[in-house]
C-alpha positions as a Python dict, from the first residue, in 0.01 Angstrom:
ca = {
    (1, 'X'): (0, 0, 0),
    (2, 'X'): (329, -123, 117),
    (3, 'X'): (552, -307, -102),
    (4, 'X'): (676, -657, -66),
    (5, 'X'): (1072, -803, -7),
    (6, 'X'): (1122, -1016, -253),
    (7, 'X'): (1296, -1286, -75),
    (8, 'X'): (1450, -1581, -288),
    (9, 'X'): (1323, -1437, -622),
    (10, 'X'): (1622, -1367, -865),
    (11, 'X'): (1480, -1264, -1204),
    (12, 'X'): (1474, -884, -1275),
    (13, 'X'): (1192, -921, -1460),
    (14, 'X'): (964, -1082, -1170),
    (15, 'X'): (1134, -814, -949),
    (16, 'X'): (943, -509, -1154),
    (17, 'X'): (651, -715, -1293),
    (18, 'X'): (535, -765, -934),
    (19, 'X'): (633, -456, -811),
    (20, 'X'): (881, -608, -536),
    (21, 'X'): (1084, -370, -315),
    (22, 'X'): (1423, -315, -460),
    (23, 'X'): (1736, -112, -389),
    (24, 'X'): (1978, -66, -684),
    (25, 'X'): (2339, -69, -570),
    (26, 'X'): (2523, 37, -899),
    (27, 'X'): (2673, 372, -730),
    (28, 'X'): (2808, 153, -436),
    (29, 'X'): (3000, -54, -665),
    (30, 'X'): (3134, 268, -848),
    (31, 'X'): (3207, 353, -488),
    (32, 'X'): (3360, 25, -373),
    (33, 'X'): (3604, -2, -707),
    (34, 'X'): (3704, 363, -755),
    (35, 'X'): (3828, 317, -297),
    (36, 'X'): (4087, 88, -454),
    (37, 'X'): (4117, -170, -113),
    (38, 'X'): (4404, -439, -121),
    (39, 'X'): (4161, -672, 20),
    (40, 'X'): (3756, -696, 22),
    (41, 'X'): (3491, -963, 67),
    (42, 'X'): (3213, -946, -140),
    (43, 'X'): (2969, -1256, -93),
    (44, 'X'): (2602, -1355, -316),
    (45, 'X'): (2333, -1538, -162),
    (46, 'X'): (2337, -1927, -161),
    (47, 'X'): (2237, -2041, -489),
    (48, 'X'): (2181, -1712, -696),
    (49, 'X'): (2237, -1743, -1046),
    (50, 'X'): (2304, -2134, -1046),
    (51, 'X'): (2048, -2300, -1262),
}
């Protein structure tokens, strides 16, 4: 069976208790901060972590 995208759900918890798709990106920001750029962008979706 094919797992769902979570869309709009931000609790880790929900994430693995429903068994939503997800991609963990903790070697890209190893990556990212060890490249040592002067400038770079990085965005989060609208309203993610506000309460």
């Amino acid at each position: 069976m094919a797992r769902n995208v979570a869309i709009g759900v931000q609790d880790f918890e929900t994430l693995i208790t429903n068994d939503y798709f997800y991609i963990d990106k903790t070697n890209f920001i190893k990556e990212w901060w060890e490249a040592g750029d002067a400038v770079t962008l990085i965005t989060r979706p609208r309203r993610f972590e506000k309460p």
